[in-house]
C-alpha positions in Angstrom: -16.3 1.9 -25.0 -13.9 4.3 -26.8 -10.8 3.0 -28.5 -8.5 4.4 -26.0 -10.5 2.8 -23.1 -10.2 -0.3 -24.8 -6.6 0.4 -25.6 -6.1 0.7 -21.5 -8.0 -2.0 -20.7 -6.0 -4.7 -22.4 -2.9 -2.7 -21.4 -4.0 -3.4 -18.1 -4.5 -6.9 -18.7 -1.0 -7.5 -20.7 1.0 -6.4 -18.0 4.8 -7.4 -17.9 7.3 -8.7 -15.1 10.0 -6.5 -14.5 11.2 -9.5 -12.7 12.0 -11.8 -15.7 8.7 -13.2 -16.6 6.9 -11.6 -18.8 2.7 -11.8 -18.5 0.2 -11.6 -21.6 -3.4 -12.8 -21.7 -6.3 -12.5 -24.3 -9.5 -10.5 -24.6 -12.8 -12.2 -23.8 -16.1 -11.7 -25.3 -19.0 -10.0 -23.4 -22.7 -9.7 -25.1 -24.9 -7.3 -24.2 -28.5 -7.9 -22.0 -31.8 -7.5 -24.5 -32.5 -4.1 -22.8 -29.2 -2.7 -24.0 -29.2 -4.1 -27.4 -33.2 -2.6 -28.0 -34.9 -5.6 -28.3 -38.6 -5.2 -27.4 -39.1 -6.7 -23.7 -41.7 -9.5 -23.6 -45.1 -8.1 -22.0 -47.0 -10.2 -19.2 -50.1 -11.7 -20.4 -53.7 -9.7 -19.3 -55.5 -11.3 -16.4 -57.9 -13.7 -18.3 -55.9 -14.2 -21.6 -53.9 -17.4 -21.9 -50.1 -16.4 -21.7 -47.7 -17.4 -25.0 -46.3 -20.9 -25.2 -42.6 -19.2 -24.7 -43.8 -16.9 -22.1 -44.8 -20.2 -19.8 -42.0 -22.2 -20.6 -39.1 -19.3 -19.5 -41.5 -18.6 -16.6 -41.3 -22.1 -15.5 -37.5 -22.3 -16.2 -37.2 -19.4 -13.8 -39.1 -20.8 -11.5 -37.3 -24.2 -11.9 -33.4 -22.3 -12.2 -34.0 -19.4 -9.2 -32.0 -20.5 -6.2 -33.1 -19.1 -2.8 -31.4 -16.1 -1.8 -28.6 -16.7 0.9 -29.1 -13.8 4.1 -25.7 -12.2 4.5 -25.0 -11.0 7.8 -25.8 -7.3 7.8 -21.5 -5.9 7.9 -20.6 -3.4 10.6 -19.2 0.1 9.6 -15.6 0.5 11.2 -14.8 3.4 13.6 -13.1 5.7 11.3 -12.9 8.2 14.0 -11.2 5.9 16.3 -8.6 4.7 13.5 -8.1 8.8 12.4 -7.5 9.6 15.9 -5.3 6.6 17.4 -3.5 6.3 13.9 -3.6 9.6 12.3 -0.6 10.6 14.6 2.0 8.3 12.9 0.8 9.7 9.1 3.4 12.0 8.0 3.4 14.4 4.8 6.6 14.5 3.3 8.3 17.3 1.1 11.4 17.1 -1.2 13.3 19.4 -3.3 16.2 19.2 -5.5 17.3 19.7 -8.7 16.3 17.9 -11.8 19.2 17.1 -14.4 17.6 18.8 -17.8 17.6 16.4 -20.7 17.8 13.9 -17.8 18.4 9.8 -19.2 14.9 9.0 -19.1 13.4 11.8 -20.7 11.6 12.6 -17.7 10.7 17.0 -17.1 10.7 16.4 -13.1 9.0 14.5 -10.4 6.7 17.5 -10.0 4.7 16.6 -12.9 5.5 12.9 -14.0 4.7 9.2 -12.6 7.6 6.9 -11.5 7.9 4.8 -14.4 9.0 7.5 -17.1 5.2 7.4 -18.5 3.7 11.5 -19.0 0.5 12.2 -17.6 -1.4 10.6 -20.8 -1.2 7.4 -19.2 -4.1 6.8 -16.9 -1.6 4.7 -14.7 0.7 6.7 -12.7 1.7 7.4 -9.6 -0.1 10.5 -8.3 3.0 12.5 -6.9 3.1 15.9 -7.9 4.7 19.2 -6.3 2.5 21.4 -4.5 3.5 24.1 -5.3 5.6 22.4 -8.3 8.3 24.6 -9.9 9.2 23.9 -13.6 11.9 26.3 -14.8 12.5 26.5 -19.0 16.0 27.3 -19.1 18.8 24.6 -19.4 20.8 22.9 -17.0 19.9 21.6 -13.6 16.5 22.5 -12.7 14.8 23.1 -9.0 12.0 21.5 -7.8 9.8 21.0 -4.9 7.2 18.1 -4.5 4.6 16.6 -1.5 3.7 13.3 -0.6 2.8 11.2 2.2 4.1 8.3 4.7 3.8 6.5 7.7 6.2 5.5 10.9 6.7 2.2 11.3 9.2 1.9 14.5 10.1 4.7 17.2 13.4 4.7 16.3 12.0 6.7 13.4 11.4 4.8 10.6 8.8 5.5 7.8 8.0 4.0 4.6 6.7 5.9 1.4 7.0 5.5 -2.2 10.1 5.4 -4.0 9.3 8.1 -6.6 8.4 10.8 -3.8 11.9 10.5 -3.2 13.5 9.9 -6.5 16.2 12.8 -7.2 15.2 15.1 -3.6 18.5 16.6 -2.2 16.1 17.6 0.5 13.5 15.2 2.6 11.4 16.9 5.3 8.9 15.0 6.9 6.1 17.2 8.9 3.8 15.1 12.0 0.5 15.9 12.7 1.6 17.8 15.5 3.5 20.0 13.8 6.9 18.7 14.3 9.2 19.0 11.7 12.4 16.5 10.6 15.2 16.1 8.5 14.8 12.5 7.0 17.4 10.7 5.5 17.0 7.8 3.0 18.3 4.9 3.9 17.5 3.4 0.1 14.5 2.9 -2.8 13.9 0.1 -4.6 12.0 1.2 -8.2 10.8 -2.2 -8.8 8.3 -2.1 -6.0 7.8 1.8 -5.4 9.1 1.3 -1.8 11.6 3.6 0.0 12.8 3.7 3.4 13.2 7.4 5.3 15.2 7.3 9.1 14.3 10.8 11.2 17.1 11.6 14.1 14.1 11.3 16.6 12.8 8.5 19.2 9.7 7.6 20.8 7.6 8.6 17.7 4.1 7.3 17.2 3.8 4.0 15.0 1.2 2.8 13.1 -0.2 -0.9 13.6 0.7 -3.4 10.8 -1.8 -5.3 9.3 -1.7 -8.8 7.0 -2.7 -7.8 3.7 -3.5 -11.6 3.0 -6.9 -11.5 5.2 -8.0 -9.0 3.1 -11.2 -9.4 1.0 -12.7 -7.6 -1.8 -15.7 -5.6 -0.6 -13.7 -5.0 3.0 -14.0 -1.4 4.1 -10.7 0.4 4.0 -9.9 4.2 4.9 -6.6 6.1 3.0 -5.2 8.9 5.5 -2.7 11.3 3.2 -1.9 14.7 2.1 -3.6 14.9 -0.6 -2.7 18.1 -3.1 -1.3 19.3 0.4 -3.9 18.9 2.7 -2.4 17.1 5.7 -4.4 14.2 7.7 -7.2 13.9 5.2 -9.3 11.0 5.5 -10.8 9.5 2.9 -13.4 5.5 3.1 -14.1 2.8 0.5 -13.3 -0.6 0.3 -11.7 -3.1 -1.3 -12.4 -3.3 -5.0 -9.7 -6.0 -6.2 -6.6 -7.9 -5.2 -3.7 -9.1 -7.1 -4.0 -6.6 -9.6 -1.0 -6.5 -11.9 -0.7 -2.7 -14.0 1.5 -2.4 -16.8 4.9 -2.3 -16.0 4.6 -3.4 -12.1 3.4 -6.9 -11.9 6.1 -7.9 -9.3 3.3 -6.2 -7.0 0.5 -7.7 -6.7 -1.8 -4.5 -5.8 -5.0 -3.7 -4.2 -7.5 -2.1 -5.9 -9.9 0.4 -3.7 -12.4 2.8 -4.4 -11.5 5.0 -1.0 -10.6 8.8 -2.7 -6.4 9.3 -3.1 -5.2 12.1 -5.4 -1.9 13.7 -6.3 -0.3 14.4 -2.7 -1.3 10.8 -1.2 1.2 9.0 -2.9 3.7 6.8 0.3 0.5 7.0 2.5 -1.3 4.8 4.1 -4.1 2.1 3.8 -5.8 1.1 6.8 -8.2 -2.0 6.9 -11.6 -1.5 9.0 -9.6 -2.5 12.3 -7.0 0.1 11.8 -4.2 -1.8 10.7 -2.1 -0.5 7.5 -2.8 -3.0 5.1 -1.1 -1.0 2.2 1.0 1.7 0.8 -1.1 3.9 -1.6 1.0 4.2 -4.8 -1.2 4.4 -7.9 -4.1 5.7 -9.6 -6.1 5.2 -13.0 -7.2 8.6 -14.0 -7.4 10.5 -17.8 -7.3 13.9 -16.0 -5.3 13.4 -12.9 -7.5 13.0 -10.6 -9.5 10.5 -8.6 -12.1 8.1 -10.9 -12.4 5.6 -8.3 -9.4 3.7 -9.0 -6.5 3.8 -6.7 -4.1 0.6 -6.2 -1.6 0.2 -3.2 0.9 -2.1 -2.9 0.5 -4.4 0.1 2.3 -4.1 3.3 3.9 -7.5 3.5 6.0 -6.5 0.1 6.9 -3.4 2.0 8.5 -4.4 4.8 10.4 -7.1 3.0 11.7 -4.6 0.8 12.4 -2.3 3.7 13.9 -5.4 5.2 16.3 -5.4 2.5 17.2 -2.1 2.4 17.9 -1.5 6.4 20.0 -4.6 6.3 21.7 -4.0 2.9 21.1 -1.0 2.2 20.2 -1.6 -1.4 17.1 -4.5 -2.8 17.5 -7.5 -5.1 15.4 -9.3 -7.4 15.4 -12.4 -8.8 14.4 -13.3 -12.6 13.0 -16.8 -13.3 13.5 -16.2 -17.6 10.4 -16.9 -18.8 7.2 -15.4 -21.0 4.0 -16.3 -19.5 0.1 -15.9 -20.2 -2.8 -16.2 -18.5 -5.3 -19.4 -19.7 -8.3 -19.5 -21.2 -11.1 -22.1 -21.0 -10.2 -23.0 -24.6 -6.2 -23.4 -23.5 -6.7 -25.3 -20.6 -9.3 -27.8 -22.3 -6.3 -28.4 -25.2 -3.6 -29.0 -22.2 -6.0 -31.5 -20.3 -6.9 -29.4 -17.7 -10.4 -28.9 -16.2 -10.0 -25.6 -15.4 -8.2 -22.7 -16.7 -6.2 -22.0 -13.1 -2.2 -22.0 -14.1 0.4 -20.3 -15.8 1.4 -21.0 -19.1 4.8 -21.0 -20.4 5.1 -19.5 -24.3 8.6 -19.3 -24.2 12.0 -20.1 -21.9 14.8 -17.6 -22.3 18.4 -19.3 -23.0 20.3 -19.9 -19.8 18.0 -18.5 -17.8 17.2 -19.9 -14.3 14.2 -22.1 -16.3 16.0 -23.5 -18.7 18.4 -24.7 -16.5 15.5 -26.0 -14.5 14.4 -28.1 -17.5 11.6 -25.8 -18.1 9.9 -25.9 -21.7 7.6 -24.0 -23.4 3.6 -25.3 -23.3 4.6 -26.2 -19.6 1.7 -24.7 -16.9 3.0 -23.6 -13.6 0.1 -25.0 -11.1 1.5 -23.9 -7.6 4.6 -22.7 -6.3 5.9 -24.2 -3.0 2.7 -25.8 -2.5 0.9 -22.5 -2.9 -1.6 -22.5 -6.0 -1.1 -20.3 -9.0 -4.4 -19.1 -10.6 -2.9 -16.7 -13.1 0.3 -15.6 -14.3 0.6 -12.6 -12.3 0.6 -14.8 -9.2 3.9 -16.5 -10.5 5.5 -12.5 -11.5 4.9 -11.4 -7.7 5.9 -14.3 -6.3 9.5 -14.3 -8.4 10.2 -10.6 -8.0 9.8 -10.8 -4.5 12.4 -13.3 -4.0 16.1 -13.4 -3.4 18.8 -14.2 -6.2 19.6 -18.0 -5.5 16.6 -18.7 -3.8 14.8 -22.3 -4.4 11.1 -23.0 -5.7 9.5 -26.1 -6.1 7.7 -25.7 -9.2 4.5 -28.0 -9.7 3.2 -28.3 -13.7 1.4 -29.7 -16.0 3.2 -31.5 -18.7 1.8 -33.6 -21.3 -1.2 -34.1 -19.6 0.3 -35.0 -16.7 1.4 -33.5 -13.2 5.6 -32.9 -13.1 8.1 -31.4 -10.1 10.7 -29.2 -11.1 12.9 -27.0 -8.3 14.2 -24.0 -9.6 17.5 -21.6 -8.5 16.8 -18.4 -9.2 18.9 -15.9 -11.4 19.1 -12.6 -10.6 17.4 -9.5 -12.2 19.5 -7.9 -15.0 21.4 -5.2 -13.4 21.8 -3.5 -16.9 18.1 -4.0 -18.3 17.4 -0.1 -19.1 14.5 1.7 -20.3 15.0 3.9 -23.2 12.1 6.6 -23.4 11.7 10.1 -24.8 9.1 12.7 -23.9 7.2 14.4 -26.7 3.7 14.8 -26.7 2.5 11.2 -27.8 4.5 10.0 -24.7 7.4 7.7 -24.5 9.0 5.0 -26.8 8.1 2.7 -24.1 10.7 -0.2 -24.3 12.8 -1.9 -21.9 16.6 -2.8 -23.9 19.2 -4.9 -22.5 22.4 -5.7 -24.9 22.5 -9.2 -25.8 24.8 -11.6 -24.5 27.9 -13.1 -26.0 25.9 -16.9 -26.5 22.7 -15.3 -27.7 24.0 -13.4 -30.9 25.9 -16.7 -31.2 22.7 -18.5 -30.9 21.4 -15.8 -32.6 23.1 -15.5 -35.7 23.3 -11.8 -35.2 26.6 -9.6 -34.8 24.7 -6.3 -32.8 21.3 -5.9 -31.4 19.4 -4.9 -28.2 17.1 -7.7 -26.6 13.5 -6.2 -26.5 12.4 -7.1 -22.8 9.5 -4.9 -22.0 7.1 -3.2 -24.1 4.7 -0.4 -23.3 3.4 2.6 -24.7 3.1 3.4 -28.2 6.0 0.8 -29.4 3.1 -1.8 -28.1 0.8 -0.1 -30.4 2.9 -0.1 -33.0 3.3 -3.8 -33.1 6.6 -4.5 -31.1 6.4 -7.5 -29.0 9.0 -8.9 -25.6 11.7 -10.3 -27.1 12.2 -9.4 -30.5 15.5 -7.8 -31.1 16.3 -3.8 -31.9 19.0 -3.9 -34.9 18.5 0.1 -36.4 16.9 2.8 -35.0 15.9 4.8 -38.0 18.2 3.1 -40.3 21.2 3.2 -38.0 22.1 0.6 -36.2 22.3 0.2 -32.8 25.0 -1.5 -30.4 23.7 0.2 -27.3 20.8 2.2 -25.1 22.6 4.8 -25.0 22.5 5.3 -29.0 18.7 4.9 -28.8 18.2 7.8 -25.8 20.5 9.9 -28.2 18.1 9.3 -31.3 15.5 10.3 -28.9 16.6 13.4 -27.4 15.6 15.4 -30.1 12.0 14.1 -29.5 11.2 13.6 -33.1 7.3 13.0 -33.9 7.8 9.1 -35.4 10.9 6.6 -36.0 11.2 3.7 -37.8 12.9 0.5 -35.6 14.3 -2.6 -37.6 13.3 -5.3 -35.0 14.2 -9.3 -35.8 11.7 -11.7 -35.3 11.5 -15.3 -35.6 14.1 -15.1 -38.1 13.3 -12.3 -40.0 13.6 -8.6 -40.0 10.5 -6.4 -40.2 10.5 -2.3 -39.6 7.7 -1.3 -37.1 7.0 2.5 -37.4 5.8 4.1 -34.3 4.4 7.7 -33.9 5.3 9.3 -30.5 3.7 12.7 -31.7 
């Protein structure tokens, strides 16, 4: 396994609530089987010899250990032609244009060539949306650009859901049906957090696809994706389901599916249908180190899309809500020093001052167990569940508190309106951290007189060392009152700066290359 892979990997498994709670976990082990490590496989004894001592004792442990094999009903391929054809109908492409703000506040070059979270195409997460064909002009000012992607009608009326960053910036949103009709789509709103937005065409009696429940969904389930994919309309593409509940650096309030069926750049907003023909999710992401399909595509499931469109048709606009909290996943070795039998829970590392938590009487070494009588296995079960809720709304927590079982019912804050990510572009990639000035009782609590709280971390501030929650002071010794000082810093993409973070305490400098 090569460093970077290894680098992803535990990326992958770190991954952070944009939501207010904040998910790490810790590497495991893995040895190797004899065969791959070289050691010499044992031979079978010749008919007539007596076989070795060791030899009849693993043979008889085998025999003793081998449980008989269960007969699994043989599974029935789906009728991918009836789903194309009674489904394919309400798949749209969709195609945007605009013009993208040079020098723009997140660093970013244009949709056309970029994932949705400000991350270049080094990152083997990122949304597949690109612009087919793109348009990437070199001179200053506003620049034009046009970009494809897909979506899918989900009322008459003319409704369709997609992903948020096919639309982010478009001036322009044409949505083409399989039968060649074309539209003028408005959007009626986007919500970054979950990479949903909602499109309404002047049109009725349209086609609509049939909703699934994402929740009856099981790994090794056949799926099929149906998507424009590098501007192919109604392509088809099979697998199944490869995970659930997967949270991806930088988007664990969704709690994706993982599938092997084939998306690429162009597929992104589309649909996933489950083997009955139901759309069971919204295609959003994939893992690739050339930007194309590896076999790795994540979508984010339907039930969080129609809440969010919810949201938006009745509000216009989505709301999170933000428990306060930093969470990890737990080991055997954890859970064994907390009491518990099993490493299923949450654990919380830290409680953020007058946050929801605290107020909640939540305290640090606490393990979240279930949520409204719904267990929690791992921390990302808790970061969905929070993101996906409304400001003010109640949970019963259950924990697991000095060795005992506790009750606490929470409120829930809202998500920080002003948290802002400050990222630059140059070839390393972006800084990668997610700032928010601190409040008026935390420097007090604090003992600091400026800073930037450190909520997220990504990128190659992660690599450098930089961790949720410590707190910006100078940005290449300057110091810094505001996000908007630390874009400036970065606008001349320099190759490496030096940040003076605070940490337990103390002040350290972290350098990080971005070149």
């Amino acid at each position: 396994m090569t460093q970077t892979a290894k680098t992803t990997l535990i990326a992958t498994a770190a991954a952070l609530l944009a939501a207010g709670v904040t998910v790490t976990t810790t590497a495991s082990g893995w040895t190797a089987p004899a065969w791959l490590q070289g050691k010499a496989p044992v031979n079978a004894p010749v008919a007539g010899e007596a076989a070795p001592a060791a030899t009849v004792a693993t043979a008889a442990a085998a025999t003793t250990l081998a449980a008989p094999a269960v007969a699994l009903p043989p599974a029935q391929l789906p009728n991918y032609r009836a789903i194309v054809q009674t489904q394919g109908p309400a798949v749209v492409g969709i195609t945007v244009s605009g013009l993208h703000k040079a020098g723009n506040d997140d660093g970013d070059e244009a949709p056309v060539a970029r994932g949705g979270r400000g991350d270049d195409d080094s990152d083997p997460f990122f949304r597949f949306f690109r612009g087919i064909p793109g348009l990437r002009m070199p001179q200053q000012g506003p620049q034009p650009f046009r970009g494809q992607g897909s979506g899918f009608i989900i009322s008459s009326d003319g409704l369709v859901l997609t992903n948020a960053h096919v639309v982010r910036e478009a001036k322009q949103v044409t949505v083409k049906l399989s039968d060649r009709r074309e539209f003028s789509a408005k959007v009626l709103g986007s919500d970054p957090a979950t990479d949903i937005a909602v499109l309404k065409l002047d049109a009725k009696g349209l086609p609509t696809v049939q909703l699934g429940d994402p929740r009856q969904v099981q790994v090794g389930d056949y799926v099929l994706a149906i998507g424009a994919p590098y501007g192919f309309e109604q392509t088809a593409t099979q697998g199944i389901v490869s995970a659930k509940g997967r949270s991806l650096p930088g988007d664990s309030v969704v709690p994706f599916i993982q599938t092997d069926a084939a998306v690429n750049p162009g597929n992104s907003g589309g649909p996933l249908f489950d083997a009955a023909g139901r759309v069971v999710g919204v295609n959003a992401q994939i893992y690739s180190q050339n930007g194309g399909f590896q076999g790795l595509a994540f979508s984010i499931p339907v039930d969080v899309a129609l809440k969010v469109k919810d949201q938006i048709v009745a509000h216009g606009k989505v709301e999170h809500a933000r428990l306060g909290v930093t969470l990890q996943d737990l080991s055997a070795p954890l859970a064994s020093s907390f009491g518990l039998g099993a490493p299923d829970g949450a654990l919380v590392s830290s409680v953020m001052p007058d946050s929801a938590a605290a107020k909640a009487g939540l305290k640090a070494g606490d393990v979240i167990t279930a949520i409204d009588g719904e267990p929690v296995r791992v921390a990302g079960d808790v970061s969905s569940r929070v993101g996906l809720a409304r400001p003010g709304e109640k949970l019963k927590l259950e924990l697991w508190r000095d060795k005992s079982r506790v009750s606490e019912t929470v409120s829930l804050g809202r998500a920080d309106k002003d948290l802002q990510e400050a990222s630059a572009s140059p070839q390393g990639g972006s800084l990668g951290l997610a700032l928010r000035p601190l409040e008026r009782q935390e420097l007090r609590g604090s003992g600091l007189d400026h800073g930037l709280l450190i909520e997220r971390v990504t990128g190659p501030a992660q690599l450098a060392g930089v961790q949720p929650g410590d707190v910006l002071l100078a940005m290449n010794g300057k110091p810094v009152e505001s996000v908007e000082q630390v874009r400036d810093a970065l606008k001349g993409k320099p190759a490496s700066v030096a940040l003076l973070v605070a940490r337990d305490g103390q002040q350290i400098f972290v350098p990080v290359r971005l070149g």
